[in-house]
N, C-alpha and C positions, 0 to 999 in steps of 0.2 A: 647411618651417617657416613662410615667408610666403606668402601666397596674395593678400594686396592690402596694396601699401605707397600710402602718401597722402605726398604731398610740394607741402607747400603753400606757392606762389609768391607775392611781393610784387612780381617783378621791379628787387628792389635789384641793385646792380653785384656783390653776390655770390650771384643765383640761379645762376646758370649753375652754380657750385663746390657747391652743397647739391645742384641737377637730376643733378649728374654721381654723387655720393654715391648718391643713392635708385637712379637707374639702375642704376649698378652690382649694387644690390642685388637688384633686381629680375630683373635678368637671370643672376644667380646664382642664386636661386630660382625661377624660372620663373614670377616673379608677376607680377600683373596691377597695372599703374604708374597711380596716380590723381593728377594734380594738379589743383590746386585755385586759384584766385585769387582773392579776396572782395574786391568795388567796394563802399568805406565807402558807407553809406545818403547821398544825396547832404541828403537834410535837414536831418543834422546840422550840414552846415557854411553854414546859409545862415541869417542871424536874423530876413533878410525872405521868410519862406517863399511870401507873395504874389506875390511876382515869378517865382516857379518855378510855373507850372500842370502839370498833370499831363501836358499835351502835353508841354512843351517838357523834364521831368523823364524822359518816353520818350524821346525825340529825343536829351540830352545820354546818360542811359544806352546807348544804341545807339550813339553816335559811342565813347564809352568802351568797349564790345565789341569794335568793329573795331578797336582798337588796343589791345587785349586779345590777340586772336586775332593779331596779329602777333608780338608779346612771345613770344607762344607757340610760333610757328614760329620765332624768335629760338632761344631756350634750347632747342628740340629739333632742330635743324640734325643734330647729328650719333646721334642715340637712335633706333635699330634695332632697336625696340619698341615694341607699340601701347600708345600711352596713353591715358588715358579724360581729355578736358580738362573742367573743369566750371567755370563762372564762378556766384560767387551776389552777392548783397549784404545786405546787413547789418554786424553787430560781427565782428569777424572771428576771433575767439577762441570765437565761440560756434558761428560757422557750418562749423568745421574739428570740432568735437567732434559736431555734428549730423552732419556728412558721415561722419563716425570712423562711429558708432553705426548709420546708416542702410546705408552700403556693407561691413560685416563688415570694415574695416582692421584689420590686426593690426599694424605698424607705421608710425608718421610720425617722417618722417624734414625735418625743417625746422633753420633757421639760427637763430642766437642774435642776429642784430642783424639790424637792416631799416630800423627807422625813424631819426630824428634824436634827440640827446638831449631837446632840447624835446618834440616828441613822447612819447618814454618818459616823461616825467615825467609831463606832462599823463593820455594815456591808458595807461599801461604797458606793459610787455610781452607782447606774442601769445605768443611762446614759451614764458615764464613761466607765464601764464598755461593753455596746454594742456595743457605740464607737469601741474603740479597736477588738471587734469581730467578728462586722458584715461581711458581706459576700456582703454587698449594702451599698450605703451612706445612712447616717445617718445627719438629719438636726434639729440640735436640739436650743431649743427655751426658749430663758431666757426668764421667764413671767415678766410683768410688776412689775417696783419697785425693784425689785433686781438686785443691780449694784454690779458689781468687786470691791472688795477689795483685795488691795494688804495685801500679809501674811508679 
């Protein structure tokens, strides 16, 4: 039924509980496990973009890879399956919907919280937001302890 599930990491204190989810699934299907991480464009968060040259914007990007690529051997400790890791950068709602579309996903499988409330307000929700976009269903996974509250 699946052939490639996408499970796209923020490395919040609840990837581990969504990584575990997709797995599962994957290895019940026999499909091919894609995770994904998206490092925000570092531009956006800087107003004096003069002070960031394009040297030292490779240099902070590349220190943020290698502790990337940790995070990722973090949450895959115990998954006894290959998984395809892919880091990009950009908006990150937009770069999981490209990934979706480019690598033939037929499910993603991602969490319902990640960021901070400040954050959601400001740029909203990824989840939300791929919801709405995707091009495959989308199975997403309140981590423990976080209940519905009515607004």
């Amino acid at each position: 039924m699946f052939k490639n599930v996408l499970c796209p990491v923020d490395f919040s204190e609840f990837a581990g509980d969504i990584v575990t989810y997709a797995y599962d699934i994957a290895k019940k299907y026999g499909a091919q496990l894609h995770m994904l991480h998206v490092i925000p464009n570092l531009t956006y968060f800087t107003p004096y973009e003069s002070f960031l040259t394009p040297e030292n914007l490779v240099a902070i990007e590349k220190s943020i890879q290698g502790e990337v690529d940790k995070d990722f051997k973090k949450l895959l400790k115990n998954v006894d399956i290959d998984v395809k890791k892919v880091v990009k950068t950009g908006v990150a709602f937009v770069e999981i919907i490209d990934y979706v579309k480019s690598e033939s996903i037929d499910l993603i499988v991602m969490g319902t919280h990640g960021r901070s409330a400040i954050e959601h307000i400001l740029i909203g929700s990824v989840a939300e937001k791929v919801v709405r976009k995707s091009p495959c269903p989308v199975m997403t996974i309140r981590p423990k302890g976080k209940g519905f509250k009515m607004p």
